[in-house]
CHARMM-style PDB file with segment names, atoms N, HN, CA, C and O in Angstrom:
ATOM      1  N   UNK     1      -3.416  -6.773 -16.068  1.00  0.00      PROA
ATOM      2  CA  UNK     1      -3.076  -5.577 -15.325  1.00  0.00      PROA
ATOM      3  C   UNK     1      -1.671  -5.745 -14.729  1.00  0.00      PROA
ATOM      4  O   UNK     1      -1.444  -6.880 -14.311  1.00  0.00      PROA
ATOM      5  N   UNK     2      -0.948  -5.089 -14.637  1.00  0.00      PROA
ATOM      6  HN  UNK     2      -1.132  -4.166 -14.977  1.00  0.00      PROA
ATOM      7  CA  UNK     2       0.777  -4.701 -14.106  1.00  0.00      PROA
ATOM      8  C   UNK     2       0.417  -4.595 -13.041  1.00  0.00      PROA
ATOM      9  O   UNK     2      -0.564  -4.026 -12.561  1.00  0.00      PROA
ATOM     10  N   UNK     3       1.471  -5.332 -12.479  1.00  0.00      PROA
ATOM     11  HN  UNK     3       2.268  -5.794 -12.868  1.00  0.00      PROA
ATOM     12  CA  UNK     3       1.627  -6.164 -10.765  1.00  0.00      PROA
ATOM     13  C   UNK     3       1.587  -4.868  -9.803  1.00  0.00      PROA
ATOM     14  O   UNK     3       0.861  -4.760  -8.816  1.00  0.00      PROA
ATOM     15  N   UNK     4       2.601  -3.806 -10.326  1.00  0.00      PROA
ATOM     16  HN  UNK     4       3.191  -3.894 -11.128  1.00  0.00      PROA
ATOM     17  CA  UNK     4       2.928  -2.033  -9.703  1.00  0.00      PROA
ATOM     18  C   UNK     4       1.296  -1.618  -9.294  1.00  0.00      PROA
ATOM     19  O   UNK     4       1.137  -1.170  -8.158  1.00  0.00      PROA
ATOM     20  N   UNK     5       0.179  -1.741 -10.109  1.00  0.00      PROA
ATOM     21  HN  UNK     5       0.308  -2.105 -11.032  1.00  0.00      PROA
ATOM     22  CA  UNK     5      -0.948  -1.123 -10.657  1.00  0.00      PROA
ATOM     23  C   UNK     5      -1.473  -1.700  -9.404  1.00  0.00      PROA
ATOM     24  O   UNK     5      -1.569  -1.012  -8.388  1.00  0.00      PROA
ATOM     25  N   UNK     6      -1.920  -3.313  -9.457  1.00  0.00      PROA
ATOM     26  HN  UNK     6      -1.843  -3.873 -10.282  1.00  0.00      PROA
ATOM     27  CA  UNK     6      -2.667  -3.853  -8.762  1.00  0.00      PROA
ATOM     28  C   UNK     6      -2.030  -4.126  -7.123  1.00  0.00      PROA
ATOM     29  O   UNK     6      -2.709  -4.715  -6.282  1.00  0.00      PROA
ATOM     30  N   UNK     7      -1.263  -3.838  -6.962  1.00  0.00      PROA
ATOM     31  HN  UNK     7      -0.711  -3.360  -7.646  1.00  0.00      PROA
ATOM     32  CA  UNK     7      -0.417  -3.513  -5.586  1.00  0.00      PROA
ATOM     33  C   UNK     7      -0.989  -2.162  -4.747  1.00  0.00      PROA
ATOM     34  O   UNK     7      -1.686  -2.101  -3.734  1.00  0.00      PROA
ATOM     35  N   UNK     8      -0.473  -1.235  -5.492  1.00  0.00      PROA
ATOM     36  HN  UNK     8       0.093  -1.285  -6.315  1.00  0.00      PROA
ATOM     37  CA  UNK     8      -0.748   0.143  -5.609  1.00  0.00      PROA
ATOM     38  C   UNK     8      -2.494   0.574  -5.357  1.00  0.00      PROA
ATOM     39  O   UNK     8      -2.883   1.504  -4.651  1.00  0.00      PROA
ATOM     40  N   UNK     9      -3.347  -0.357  -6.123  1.00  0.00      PROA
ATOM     41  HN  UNK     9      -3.031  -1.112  -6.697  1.00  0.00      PROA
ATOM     42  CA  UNK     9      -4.777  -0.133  -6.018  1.00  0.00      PROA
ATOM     43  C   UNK     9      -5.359  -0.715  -4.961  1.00  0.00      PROA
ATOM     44  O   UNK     9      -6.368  -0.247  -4.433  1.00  0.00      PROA
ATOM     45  N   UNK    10      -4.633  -2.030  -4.476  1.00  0.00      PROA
ATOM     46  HN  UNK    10      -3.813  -2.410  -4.905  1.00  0.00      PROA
ATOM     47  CA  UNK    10      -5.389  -2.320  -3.465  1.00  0.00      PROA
ATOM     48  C   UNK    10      -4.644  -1.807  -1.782  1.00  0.00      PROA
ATOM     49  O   UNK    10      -5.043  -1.996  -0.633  1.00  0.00      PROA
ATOM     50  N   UNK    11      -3.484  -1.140  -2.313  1.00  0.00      PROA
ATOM     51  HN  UNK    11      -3.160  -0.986  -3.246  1.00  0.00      PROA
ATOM     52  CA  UNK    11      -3.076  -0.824  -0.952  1.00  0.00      PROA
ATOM     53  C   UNK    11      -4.254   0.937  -0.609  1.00  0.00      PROA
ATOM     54  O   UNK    11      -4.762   1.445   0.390  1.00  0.00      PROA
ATOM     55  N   UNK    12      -4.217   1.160  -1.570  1.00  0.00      PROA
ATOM     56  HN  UNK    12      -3.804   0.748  -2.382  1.00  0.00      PROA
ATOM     57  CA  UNK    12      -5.554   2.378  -1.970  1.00  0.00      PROA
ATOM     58  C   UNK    12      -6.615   2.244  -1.791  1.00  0.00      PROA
ATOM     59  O   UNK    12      -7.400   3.193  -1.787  1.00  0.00      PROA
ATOM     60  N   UNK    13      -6.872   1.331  -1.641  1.00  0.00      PROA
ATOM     61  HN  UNK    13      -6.235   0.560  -1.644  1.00  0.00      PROA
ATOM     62  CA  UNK    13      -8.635   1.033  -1.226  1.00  0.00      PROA
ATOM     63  C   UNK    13      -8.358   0.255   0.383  1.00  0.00      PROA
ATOM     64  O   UNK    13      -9.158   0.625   1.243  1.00  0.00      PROA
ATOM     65  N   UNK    14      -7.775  -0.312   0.631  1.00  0.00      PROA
ATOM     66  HN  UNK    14      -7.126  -0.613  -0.067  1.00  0.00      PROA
ATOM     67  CA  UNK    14      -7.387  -0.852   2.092  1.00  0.00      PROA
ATOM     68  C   UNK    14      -7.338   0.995   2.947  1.00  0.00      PROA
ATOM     69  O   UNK    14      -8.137   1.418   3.782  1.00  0.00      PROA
ATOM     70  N   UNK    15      -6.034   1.795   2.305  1.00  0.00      PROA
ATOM     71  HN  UNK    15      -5.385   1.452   1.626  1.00  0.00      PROA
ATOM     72  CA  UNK    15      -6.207   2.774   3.454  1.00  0.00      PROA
ATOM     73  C   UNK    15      -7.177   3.982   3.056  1.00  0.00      PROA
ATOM     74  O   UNK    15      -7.346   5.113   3.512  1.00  0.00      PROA
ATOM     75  N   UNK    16      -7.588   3.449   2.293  1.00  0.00      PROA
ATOM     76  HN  UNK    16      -7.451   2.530   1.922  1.00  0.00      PROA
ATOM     77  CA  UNK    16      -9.299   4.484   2.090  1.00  0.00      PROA
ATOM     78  C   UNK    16     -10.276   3.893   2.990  1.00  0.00      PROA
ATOM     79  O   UNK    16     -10.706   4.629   3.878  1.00  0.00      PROA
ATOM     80  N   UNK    17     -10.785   2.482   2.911  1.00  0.00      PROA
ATOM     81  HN  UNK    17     -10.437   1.884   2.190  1.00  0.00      PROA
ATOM     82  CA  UNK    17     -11.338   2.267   4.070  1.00  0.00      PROA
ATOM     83  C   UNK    17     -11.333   1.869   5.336  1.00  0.00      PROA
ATOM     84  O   UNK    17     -12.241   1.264   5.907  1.00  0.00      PROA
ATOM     85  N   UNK    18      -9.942   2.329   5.941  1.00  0.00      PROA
ATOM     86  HN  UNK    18      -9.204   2.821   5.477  1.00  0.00      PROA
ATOM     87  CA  UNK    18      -9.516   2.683   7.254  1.00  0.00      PROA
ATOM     88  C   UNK    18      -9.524   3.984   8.028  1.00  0.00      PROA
ATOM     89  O   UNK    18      -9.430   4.243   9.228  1.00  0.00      PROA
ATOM     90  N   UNK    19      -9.730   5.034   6.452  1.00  0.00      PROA
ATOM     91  HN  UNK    19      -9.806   4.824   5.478  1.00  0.00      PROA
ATOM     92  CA  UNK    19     -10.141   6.145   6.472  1.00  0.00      PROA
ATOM     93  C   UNK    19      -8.689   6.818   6.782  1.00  0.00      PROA
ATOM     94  O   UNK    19      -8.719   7.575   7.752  1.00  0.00      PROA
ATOM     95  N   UNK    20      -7.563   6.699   6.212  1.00  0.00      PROA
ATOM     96  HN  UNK    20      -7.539   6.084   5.424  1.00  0.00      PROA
ATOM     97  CA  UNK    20      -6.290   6.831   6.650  1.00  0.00      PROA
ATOM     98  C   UNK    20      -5.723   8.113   5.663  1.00  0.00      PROA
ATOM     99  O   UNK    20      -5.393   7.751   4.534  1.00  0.00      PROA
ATOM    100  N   UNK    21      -5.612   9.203   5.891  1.00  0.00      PROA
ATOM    101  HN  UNK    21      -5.880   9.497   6.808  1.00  0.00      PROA
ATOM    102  CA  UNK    21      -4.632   9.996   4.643  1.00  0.00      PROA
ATOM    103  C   UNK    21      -3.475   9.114   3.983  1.00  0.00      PROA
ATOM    104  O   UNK    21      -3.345   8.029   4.550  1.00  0.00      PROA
ATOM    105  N   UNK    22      -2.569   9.343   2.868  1.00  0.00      PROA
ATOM    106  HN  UNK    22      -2.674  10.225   2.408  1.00  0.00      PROA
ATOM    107  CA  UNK    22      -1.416   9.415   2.457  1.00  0.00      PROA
ATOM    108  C   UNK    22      -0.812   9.912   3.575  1.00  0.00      PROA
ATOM    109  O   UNK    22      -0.061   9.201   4.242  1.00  0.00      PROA
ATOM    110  N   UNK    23      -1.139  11.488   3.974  1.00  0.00      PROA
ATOM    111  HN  UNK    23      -1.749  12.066   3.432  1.00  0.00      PROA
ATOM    112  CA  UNK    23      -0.102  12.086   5.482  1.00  0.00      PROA
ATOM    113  C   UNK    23      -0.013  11.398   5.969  1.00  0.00      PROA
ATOM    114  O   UNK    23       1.167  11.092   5.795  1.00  0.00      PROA
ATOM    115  N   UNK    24      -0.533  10.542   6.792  1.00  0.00      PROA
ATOM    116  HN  UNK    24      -1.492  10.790   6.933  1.00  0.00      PROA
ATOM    117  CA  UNK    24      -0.935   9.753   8.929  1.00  0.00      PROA
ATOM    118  C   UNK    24       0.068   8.953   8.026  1.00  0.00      PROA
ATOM    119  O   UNK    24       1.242   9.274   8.209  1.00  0.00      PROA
ATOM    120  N   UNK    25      -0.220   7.685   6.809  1.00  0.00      PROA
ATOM    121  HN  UNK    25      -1.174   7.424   6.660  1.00  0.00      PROA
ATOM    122  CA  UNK    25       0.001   6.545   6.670  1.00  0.00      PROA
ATOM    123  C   UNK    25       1.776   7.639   6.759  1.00  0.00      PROA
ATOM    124  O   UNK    25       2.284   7.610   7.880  1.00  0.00      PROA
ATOM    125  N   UNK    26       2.481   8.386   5.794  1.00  0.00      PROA
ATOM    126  HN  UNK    26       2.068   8.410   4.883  1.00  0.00      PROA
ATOM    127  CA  UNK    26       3.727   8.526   5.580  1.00  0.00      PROA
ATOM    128  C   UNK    26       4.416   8.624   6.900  1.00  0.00      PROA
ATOM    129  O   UNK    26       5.429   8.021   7.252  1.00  0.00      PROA
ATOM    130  N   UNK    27       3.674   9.515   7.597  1.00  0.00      PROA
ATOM    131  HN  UNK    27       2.850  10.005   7.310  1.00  0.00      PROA
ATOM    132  CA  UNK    27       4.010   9.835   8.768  1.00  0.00      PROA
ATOM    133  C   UNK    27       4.643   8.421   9.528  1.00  0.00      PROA
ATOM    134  O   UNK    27       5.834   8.128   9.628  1.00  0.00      PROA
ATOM    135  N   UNK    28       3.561   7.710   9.986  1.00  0.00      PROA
ATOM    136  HN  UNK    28       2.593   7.948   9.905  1.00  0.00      PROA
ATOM    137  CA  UNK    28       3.515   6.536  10.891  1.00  0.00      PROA
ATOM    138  C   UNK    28       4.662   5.464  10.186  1.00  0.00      PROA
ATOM    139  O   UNK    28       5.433   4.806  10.885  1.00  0.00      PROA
ATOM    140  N   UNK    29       4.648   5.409   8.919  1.00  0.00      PROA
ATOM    141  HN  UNK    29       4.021   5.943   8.351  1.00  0.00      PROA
ATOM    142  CA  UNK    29       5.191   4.518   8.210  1.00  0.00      PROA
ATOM    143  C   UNK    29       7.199   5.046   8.053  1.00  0.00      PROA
ATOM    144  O   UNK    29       8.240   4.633   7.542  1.00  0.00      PROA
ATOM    145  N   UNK    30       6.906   5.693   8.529  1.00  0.00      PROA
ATOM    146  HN  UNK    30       6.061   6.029   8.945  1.00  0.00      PROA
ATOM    147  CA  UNK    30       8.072   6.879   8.321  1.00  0.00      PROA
ATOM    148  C   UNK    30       8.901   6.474   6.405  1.00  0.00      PROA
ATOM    149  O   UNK    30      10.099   6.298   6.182  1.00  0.00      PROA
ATOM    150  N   UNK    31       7.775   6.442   5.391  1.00  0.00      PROA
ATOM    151  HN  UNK    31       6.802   6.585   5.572  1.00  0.00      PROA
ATOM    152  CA  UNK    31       7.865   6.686   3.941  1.00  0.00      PROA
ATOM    153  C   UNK    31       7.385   8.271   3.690  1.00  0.00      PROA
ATOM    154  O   UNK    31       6.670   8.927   4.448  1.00  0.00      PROA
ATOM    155  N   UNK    32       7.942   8.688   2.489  1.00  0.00      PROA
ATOM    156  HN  UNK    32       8.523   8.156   1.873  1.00  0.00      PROA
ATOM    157  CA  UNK    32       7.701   9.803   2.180  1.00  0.00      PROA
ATOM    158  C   UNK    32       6.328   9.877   1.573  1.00  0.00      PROA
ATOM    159  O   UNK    32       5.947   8.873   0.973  1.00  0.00      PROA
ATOM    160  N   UNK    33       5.569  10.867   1.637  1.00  0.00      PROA
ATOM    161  HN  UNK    33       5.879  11.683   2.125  1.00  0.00      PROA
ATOM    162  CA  UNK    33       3.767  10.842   1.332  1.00  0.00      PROA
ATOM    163  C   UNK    33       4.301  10.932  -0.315  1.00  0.00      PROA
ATOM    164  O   UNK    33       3.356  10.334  -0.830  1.00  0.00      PROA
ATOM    165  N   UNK    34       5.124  11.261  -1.360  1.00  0.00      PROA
ATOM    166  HN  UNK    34       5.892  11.746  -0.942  1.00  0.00      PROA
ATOM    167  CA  UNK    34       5.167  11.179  -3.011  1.00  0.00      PROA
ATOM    168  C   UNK    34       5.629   9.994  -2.982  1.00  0.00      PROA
ATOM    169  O   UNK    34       5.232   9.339  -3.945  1.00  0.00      PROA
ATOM    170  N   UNK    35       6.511   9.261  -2.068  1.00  0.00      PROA
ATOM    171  HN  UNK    35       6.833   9.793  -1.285  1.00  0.00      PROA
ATOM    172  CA  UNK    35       6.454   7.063  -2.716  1.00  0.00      PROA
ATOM    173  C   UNK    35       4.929   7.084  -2.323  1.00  0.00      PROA
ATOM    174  O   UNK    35       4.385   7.102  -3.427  1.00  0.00      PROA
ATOM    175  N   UNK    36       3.965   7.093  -1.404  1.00  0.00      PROA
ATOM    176  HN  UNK    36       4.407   7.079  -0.507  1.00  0.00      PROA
ATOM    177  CA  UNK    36       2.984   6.541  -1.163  1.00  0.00      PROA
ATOM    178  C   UNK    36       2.195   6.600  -2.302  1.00  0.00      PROA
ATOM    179  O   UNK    36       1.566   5.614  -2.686  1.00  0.00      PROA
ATOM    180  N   UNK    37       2.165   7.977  -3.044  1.00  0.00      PROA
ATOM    181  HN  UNK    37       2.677   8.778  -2.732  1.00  0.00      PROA
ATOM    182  CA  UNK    37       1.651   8.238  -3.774  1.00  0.00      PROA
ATOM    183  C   UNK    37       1.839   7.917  -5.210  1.00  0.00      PROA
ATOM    184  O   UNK    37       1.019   8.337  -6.027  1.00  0.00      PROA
ATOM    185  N   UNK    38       2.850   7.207  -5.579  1.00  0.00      PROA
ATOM    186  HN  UNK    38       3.517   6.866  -4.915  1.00  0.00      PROA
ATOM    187  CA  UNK    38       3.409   6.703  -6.354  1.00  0.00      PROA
ATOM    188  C   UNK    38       3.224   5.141  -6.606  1.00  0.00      PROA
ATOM    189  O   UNK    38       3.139   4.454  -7.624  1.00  0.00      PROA
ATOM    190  N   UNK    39       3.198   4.871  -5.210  1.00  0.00      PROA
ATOM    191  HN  UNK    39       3.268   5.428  -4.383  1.00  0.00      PROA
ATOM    192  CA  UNK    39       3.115   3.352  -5.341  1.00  0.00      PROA
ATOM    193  C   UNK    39       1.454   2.983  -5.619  1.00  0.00      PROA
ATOM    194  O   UNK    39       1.211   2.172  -6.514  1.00  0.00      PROA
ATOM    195  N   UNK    40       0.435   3.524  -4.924  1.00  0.00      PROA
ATOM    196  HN  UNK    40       0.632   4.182  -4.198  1.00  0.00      PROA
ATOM    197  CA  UNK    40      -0.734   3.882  -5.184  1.00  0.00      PROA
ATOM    198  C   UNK    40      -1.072   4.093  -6.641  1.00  0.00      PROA
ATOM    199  O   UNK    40      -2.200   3.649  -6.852  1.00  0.00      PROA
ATOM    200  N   UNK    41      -0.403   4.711  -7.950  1.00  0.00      PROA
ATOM    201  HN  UNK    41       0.513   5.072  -7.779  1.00  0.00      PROA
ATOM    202  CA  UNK    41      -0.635   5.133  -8.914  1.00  0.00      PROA
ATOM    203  C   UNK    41       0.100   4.197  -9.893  1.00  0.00      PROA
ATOM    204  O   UNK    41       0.249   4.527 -11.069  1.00  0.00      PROA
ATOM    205  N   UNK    42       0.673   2.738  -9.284  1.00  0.00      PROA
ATOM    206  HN  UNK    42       0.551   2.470  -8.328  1.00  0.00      PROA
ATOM    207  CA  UNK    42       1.324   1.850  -9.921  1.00  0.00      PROA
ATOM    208  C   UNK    42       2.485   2.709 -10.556  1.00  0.00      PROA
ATOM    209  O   UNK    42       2.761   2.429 -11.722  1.00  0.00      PROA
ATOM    210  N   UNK    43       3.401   3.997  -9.780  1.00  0.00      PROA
ATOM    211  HN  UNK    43       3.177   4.225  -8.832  1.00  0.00      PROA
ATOM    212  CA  UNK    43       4.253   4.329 -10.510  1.00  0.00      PROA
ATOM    213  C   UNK    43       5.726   3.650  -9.924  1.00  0.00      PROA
ATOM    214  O   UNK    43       6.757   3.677 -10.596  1.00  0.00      PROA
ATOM    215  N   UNK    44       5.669   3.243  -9.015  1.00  0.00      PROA
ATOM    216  HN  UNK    44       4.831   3.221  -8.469  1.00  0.00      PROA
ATOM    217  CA  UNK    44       6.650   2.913  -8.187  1.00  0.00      PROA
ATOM    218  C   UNK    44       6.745   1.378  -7.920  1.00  0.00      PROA
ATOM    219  O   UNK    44       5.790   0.693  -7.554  1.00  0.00      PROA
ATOM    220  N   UNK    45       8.077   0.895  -8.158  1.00  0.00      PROA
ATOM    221  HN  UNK    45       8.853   1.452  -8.455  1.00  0.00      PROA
ATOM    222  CA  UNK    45       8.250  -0.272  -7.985  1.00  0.00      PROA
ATOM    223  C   UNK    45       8.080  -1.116  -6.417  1.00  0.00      PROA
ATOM    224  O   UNK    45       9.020  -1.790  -5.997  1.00  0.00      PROA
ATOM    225  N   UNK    46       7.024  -1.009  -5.782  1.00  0.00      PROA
ATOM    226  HN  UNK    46       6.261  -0.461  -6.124  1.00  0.00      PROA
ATOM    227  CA  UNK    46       7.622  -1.026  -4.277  1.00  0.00      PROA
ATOM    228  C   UNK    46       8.616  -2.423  -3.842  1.00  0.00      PROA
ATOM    229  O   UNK    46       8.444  -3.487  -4.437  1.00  0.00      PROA
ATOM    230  N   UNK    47       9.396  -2.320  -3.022  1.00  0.00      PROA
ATOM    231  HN  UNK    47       9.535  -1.456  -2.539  1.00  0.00      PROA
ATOM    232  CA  UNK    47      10.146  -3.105  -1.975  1.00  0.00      PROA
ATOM    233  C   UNK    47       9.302  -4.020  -1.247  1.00  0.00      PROA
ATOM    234  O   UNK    47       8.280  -3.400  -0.955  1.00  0.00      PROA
ATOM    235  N   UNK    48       9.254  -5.088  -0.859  1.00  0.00      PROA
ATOM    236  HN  UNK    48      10.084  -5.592  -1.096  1.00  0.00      PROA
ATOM    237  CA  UNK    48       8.488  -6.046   0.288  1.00  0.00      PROA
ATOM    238  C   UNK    48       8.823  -5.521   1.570  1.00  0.00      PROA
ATOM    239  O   UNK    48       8.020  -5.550   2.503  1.00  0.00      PROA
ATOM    240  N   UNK    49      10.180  -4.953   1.677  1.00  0.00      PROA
ATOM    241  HN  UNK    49      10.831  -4.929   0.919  1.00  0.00      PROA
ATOM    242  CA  UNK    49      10.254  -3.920   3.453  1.00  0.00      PROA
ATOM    243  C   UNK    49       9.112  -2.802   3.476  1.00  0.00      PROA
ATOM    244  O   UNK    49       8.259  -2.666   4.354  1.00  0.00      PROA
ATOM    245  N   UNK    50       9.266  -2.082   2.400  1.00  0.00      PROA
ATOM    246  HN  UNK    50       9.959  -2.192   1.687  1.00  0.00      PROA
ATOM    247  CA  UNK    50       8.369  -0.854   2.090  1.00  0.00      PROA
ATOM    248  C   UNK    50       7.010  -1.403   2.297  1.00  0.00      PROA
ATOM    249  O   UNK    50       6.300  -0.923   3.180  1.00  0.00      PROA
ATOM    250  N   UNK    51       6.601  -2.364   1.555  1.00  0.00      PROA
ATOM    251  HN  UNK    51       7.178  -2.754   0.837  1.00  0.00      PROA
ATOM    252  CA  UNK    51       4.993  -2.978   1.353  1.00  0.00      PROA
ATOM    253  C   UNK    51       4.597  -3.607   3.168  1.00  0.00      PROA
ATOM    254  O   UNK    51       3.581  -3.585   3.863  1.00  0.00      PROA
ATOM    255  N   UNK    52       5.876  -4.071   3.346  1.00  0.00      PROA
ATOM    256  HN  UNK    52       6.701  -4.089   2.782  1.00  0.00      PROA
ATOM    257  CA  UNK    52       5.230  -4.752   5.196  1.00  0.00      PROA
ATOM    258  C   UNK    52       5.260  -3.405   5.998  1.00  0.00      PROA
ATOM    259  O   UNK    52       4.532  -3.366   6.990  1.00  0.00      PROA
ATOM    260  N   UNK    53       6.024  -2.273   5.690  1.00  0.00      PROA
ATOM    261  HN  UNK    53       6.615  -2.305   4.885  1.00  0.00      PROA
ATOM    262  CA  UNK    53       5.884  -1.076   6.618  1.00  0.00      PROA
ATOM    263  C   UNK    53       4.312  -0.319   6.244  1.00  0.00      PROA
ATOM    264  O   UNK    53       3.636   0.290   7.073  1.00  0.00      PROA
ATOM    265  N   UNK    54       4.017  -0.492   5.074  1.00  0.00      PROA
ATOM    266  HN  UNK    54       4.567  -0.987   4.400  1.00  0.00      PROA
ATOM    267  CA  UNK    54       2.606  -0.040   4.770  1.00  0.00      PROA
ATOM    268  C   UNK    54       1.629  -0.490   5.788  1.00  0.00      PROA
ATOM    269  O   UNK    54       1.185   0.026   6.814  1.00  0.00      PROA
ATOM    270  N   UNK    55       1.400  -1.818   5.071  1.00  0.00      PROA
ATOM    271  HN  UNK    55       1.761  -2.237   4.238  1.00  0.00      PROA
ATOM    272  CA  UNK    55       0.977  -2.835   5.220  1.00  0.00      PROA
ATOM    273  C   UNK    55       0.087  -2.848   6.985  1.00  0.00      PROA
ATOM    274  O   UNK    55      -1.077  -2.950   7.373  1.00  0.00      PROA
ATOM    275  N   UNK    56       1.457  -2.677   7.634  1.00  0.00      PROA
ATOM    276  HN  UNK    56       2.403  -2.594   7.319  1.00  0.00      PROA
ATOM    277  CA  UNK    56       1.725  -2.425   9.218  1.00  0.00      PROA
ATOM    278  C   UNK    56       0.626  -1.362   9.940  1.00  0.00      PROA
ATOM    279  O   UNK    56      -0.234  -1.339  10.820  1.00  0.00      PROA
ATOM    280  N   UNK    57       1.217  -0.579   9.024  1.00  0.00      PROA
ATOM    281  HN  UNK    57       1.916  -0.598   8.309  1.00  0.00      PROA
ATOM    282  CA  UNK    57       0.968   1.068   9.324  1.00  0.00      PROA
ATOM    283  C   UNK    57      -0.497   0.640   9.237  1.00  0.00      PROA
ATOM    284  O   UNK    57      -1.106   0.586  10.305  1.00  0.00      PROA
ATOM    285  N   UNK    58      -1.236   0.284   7.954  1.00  0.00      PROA
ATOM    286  HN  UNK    58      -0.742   0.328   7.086  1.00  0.00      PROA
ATOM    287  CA  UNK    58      -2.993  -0.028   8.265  1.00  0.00      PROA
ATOM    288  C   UNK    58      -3.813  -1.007   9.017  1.00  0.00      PROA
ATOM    289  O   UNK    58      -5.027  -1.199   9.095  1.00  0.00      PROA
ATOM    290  N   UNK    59      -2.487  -1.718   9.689  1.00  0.00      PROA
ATOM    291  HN  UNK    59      -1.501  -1.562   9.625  1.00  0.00      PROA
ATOM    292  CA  UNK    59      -3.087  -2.693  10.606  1.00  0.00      PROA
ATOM    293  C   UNK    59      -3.169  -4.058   9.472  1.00  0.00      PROA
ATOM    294  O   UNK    59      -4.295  -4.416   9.128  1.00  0.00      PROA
ATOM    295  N   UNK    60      -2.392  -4.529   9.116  1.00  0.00      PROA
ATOM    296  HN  UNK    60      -1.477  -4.238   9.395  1.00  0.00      PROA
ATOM    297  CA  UNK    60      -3.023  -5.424   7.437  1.00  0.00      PROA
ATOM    298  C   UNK    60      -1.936  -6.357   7.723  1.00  0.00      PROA
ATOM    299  O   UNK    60      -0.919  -5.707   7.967  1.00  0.00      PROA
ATOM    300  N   UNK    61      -1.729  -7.660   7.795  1.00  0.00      PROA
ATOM    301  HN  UNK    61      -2.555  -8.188   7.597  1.00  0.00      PROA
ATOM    302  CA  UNK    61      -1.090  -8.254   7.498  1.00  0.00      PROA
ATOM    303  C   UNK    61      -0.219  -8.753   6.024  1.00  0.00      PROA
ATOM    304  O   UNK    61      -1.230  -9.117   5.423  1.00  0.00      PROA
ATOM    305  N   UNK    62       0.625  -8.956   5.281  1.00  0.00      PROA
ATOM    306  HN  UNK    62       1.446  -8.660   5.769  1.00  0.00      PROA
ATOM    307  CA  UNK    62       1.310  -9.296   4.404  1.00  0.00      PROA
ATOM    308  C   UNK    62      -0.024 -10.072   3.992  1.00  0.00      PROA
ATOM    309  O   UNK    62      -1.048  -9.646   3.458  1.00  0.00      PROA
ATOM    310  N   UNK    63       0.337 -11.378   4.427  1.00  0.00      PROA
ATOM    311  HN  UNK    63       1.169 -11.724   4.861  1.00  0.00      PROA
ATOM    312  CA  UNK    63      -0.766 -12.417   3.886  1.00  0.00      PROA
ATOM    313  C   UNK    63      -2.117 -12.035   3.472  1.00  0.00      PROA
ATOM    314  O   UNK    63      -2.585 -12.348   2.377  1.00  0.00      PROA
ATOM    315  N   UNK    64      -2.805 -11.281   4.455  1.00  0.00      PROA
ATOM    316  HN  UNK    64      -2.425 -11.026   5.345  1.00  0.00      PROA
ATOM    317  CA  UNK    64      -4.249 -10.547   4.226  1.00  0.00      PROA
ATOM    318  C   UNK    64      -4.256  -9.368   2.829  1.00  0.00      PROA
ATOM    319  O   UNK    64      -5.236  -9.115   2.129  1.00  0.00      PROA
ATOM    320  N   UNK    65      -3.337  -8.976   2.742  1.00  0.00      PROA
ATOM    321  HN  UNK    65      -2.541  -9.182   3.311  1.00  0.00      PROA
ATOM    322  CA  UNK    65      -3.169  -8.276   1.572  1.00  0.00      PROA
ATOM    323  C   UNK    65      -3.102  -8.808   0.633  1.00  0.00      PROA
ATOM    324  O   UNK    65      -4.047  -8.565  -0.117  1.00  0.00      PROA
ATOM    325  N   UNK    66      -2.284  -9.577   0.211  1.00  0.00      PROA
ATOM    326  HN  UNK    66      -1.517  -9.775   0.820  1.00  0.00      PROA
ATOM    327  CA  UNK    66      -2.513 -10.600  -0.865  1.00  0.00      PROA
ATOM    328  C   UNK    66      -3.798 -11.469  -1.148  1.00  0.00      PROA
ATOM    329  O   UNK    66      -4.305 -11.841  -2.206  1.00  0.00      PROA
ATOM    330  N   UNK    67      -4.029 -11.597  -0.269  1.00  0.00      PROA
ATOM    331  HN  UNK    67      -3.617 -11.296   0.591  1.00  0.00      PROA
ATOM    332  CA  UNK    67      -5.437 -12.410   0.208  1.00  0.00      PROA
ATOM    333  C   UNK    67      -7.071 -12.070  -0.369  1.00  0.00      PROA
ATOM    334  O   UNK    67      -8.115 -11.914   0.265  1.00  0.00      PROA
ATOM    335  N   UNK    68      -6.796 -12.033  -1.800  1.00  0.00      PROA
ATOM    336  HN  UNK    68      -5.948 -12.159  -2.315  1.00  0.00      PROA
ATOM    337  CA  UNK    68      -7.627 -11.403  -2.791  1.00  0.00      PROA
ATOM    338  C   UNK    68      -7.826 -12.207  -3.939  1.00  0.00      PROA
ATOM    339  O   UNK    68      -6.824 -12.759  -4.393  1.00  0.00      PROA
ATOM    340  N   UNK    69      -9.012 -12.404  -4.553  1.00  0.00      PROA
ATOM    341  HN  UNK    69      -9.826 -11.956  -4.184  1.00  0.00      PROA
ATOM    342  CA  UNK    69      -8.485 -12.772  -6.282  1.00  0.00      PROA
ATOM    343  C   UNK    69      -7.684 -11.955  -6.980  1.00  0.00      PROA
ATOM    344  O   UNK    69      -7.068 -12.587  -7.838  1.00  0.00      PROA
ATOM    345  N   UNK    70      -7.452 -10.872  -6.967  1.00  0.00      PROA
ATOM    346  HN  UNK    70      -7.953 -10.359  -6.269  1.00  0.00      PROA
ATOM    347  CA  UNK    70      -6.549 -10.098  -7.730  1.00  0.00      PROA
ATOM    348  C   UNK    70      -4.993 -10.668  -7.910  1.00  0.00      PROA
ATOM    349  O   UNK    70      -4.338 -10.327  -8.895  1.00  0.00      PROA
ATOM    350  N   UNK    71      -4.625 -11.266  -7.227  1.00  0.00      PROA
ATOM    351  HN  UNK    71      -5.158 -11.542  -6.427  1.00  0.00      PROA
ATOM    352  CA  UNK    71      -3.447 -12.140  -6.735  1.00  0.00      PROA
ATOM    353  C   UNK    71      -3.536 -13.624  -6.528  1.00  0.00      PROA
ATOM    354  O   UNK    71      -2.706 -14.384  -6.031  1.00  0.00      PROA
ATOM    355  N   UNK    72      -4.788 -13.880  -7.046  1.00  0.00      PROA
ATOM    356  HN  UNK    72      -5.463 -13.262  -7.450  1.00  0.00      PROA
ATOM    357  CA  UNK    72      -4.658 -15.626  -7.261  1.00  0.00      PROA
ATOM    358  C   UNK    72      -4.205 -16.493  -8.417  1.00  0.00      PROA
ATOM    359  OT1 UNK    72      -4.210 -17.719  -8.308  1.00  0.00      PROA
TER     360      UNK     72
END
């Protein structure tokens, strides 16, 4: 699976079960809600500034995000 994909999917299931829109997260994150949505859909290359402002925004640490087999 492509790194974009599996980035994108688990930042998607993290702010699904925080219960978070695309809106709140763009908003708070001050990213535009079509990168969110992009990066989510593995279309977008994201940035590590971009990914820790996410990241932030759901309460998630860098490390804890990675912090998966998907990334071992």
């Amino acid at each position: 699976m492509d790194i974009k994909v599996k980035i994108g999917a688990r930042f998607r299931d993290i702010r699904k079960a925080k219960k978070l829109t695309q809106e709140k997260v763009s908003f708070e994150a001050d990213i535009d809600k079509s990168y969110i949505s992009e990066v989510e859909n593995g279309l977008r290359n994201i940035s590590i500034v971009n990914l820790e402002k996410l990241t932030n925004t759901v309460g998630i640490s860098l490390k804890d995000f990675f912090d998966t087999p998907d990334f071992a």
